[in-house]
C-alpha positions in Angstrom: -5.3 -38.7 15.2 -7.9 -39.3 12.6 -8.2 -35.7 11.9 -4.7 -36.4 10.7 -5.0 -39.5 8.8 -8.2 -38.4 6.6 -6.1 -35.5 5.9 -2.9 -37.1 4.8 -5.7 -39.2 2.7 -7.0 -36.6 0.9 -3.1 -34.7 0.2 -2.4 -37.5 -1.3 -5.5 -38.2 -3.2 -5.1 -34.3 -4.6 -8.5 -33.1 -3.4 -7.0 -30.9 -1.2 -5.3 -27.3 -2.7 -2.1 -26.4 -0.5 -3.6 -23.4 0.4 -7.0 -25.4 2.0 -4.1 -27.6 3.9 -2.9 -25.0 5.5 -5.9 -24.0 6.6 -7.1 -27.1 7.9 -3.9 -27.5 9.6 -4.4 -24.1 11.1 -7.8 -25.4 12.5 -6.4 -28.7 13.8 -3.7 -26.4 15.5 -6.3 -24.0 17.1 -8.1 -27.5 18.7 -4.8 -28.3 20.1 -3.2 -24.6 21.3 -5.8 -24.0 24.2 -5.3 -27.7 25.9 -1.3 -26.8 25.7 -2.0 -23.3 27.1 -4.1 -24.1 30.1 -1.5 -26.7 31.0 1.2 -24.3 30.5 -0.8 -21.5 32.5 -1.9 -23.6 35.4 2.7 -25.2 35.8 3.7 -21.3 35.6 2.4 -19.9 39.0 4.2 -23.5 40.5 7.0 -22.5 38.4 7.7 -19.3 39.9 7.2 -20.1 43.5 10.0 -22.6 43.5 12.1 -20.7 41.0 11.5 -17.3 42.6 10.8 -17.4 46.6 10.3 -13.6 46.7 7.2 -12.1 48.1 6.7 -9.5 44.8 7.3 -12.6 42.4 4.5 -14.4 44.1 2.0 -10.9 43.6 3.5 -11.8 40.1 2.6 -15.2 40.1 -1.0 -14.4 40.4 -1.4 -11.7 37.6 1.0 -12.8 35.3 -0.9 -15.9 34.4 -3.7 -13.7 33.6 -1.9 -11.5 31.8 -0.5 -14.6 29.8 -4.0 -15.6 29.3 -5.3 -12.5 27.7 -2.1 -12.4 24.9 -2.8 -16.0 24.0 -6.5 -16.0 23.5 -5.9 -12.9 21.4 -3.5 -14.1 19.1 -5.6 -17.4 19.5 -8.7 -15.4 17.9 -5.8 -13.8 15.3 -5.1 -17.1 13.9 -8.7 -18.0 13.6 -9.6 -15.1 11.5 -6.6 -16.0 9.7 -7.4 -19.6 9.0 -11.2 -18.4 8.2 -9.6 -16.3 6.0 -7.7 -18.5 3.8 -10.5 -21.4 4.1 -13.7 -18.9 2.8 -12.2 -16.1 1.1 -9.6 -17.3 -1.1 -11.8 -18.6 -3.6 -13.6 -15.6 -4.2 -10.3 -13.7 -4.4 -8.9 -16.3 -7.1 -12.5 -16.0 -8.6 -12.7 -12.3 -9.1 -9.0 -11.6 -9.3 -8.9 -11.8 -12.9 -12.2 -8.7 -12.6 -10.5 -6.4 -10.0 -6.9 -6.3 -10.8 -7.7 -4.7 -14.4 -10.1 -2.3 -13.2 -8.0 -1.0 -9.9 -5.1 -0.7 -12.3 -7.0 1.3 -14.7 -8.2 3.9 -11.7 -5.0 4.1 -10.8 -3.6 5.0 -14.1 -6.8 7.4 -14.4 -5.5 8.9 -11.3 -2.2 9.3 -12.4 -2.9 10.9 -15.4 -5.4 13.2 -14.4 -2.4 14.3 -11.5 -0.1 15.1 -14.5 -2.2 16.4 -17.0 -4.6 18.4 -14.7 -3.3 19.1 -10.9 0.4 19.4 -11.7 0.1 22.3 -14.3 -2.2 24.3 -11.6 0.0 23.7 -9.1 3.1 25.0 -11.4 0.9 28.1 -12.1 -0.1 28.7 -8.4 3.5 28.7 -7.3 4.9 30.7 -9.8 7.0 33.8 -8.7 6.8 36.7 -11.0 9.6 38.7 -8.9 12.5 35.9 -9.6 14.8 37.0 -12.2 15.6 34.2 -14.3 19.4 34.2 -14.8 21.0 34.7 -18.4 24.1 33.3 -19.1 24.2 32.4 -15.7 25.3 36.2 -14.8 22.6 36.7 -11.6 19.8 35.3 -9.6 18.6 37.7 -7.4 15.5 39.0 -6.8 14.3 42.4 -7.4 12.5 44.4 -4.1 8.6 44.8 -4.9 7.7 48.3 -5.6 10.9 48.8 -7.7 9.9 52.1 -9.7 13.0 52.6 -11.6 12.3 50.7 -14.7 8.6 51.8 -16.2 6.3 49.5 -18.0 4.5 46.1 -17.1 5.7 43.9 -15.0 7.4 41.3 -17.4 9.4 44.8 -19.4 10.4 45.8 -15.7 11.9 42.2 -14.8 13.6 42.4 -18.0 15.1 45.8 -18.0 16.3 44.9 -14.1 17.8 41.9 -15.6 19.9 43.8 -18.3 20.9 46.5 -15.7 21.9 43.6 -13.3 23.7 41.6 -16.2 25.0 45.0 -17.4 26.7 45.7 -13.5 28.0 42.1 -13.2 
């Protein structure tokens, strides 16, 4: 109770941020959460004896509670690394905020442009296929069989003399 009086003191004399409220209220609730879960955990085996006169729900009764116990106190621990969180580690965020968000941009824009400008352009040459005929006019795309010998020359005359034959047949 005079956990929560100094605090509604110091709201209202503005020495506390929002953020440090919350997290003091996040400590005051972890003080209060185990003394409401070891009364709820030692009602619940009563609970489901009168509720449940079955022999398997009272083999329930006994590992249940445990079970219970373990879920809490983990998302007990949860919400004290959370609290710790805000309470220590939000003033160095809001310190160096202004210093890390311009330089993780920056890589990341360094990363992007190196993607474009470098990695992209390899990666168009690597998957280029010199046996797809390009189509003219929108007369063919099919692709010529490797180790086509009816058109002499290089490669690139041989792809365009199979294209004007194909064009020429269409």
């Amino acid at each position: 109770m005079q956990l929560l009086l100094l605090l509604q003191v110091l709201l209202f004399l503005r020495v506390l941020a929002p953020l440090q409220l919350l997290a003091l209220l996040l400590l005051l609730l972890l003080r209060v959460l185990p003394l409401l879960l070891l009364l709820f955990l030692q009602l619940l085996p009563l609970l489901l004896l009168f509720l449940l006169p079955l022999q398997i729900f009272a083999l329930l009764t006994l590992i249940l509670p445990l079970l219970l116990a373990q879920i809490f106190s983990f998302l007990l621990l949860l919400l004290a690394l959370i609290a710790t969180f805000f309470f220590l580690a939000l003033p160095l965020i809001t310190t160096f905020l202004p210093v890390l968000l311009p330089l993780v941009l920056s890589i990341v824009f360094v990363l992007i442009l190196v993607f474009i400008l470098i990695l992209a352009p390899v990666a168009v040459v690597l998957g280029e296929d010199d046996r797809q005929i390009a189509p003219v006019n929108g007369l063919s795309n099919r692709r010529m069989p490797e180790g086509d010998c009816r058109y002499g020359g290089s490669g690139k005359e041989q792809s365009f003399k199979a294209h004007l034959d194909l064009a020429v047949r269409e």
